[in-house]
C-alpha positions as CSV (number, residue, x, y, z in Angstrom):
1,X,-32.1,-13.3,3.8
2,X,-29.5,-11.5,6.2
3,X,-27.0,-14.3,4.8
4,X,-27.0,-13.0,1.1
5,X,-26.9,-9.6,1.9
6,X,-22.8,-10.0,1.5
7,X,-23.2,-11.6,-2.1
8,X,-25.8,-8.6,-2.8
9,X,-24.0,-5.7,-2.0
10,X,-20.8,-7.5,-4.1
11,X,-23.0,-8.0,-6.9
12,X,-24.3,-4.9,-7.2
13,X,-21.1,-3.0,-6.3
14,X,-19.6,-4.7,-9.4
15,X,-22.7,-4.1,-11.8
16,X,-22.1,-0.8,-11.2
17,X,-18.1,-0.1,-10.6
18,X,-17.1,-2.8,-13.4
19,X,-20.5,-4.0,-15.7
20,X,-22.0,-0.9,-16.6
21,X,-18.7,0.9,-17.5
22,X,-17.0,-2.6,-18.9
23,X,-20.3,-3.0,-21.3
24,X,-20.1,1.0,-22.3
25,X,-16.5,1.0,-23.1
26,X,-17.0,-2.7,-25.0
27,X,-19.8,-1.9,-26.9
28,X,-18.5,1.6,-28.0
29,X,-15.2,0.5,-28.8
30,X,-15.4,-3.4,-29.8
31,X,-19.1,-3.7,-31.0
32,X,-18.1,-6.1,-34.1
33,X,-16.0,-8.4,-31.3
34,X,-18.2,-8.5,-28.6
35,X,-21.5,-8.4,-30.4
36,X,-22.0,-12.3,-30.3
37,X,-22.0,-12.2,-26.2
38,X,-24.2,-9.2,-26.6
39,X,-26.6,-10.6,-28.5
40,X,-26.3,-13.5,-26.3
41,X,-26.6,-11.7,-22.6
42,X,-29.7,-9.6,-24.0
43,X,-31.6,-12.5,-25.3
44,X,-31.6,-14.9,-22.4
45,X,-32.2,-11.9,-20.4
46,X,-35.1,-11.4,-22.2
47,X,-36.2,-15.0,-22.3
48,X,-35.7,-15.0,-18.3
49,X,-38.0,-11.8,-18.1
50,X,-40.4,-13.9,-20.0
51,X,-41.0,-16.7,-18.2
52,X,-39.7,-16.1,-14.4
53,X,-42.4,-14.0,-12.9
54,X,-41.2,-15.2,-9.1
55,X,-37.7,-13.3,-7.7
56,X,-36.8,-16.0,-6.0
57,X,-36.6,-18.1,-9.0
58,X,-34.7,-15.0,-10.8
59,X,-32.5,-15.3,-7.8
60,X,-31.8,-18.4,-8.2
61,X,-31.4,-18.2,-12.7
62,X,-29.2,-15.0,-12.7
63,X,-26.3,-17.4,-11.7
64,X,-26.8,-18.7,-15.5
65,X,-26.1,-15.2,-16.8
66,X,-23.0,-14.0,-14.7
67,X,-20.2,-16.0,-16.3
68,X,-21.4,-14.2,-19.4
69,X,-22.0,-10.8,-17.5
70,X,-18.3,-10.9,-15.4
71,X,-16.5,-10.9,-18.8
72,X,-18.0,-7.1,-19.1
73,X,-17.2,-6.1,-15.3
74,X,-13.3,-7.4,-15.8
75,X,-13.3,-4.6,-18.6
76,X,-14.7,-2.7,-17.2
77,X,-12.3,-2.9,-13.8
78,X,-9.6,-2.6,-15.9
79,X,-10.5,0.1,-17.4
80,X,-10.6,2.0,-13.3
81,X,-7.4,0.2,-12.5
82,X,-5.9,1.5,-15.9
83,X,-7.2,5.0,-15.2
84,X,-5.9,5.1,-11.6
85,X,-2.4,4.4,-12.3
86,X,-2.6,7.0,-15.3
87,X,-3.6,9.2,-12.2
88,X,-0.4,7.9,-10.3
89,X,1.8,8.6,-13.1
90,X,0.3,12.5,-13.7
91,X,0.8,13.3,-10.1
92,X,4.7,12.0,-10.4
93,X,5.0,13.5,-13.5
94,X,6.2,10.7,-16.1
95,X,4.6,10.1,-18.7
96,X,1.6,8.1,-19.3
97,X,1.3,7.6,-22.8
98,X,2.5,3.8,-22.9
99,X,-1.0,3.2,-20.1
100,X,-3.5,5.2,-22.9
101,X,-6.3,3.7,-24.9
């Protein structure tokens, strides 16, 4: 168990720094685009939630789902990166409107 502690505190670092935010910003602003992996994500998760009652098979199954998941975290990294160097620009004063949306 001490081995995957690494992997653990990546994945959840990234569910929360670039998922979460990534599957927000997609949702809200590309529903009709991304609706197909949405659709897609939620119903094998609920098909997992079905029929693995043992964590360490949902340990194991999760890799299934996290090609499909890391599409949202990218977005939602960009999103941070996109925001820090709007930061970056504020602070030197030029303008940052070729950086928003």
């Amino acid at each position: 168990m001490l081995l995957t502690a690494p992997e653990l505190f990546f994945w959840w670092w990234l569910f929360f720094a670039g998922f979460a935010p990534g599957f927000y910003y997609a949702v809200r602003n590309r529903f009709s685009e991304v609706q197909p992996l949405v659709l897609f994500i939620v119903g094998l998760g609920l098909l997992y939630s079905l029929m693995f009652g043992n964590v360490g098979l949902i340990f194991r199954q999760r890799a299934q789902l996290m090609p499909w998941m890391l599409v949202f975290a990218v977005v939602g990294l960009e999103q941070r990166a996109i925001k820090k160097i709007l930061k970056q620009r504020e602070r030197m004063g030029q303008p940052a409107a070729a950086l928003a949306k």
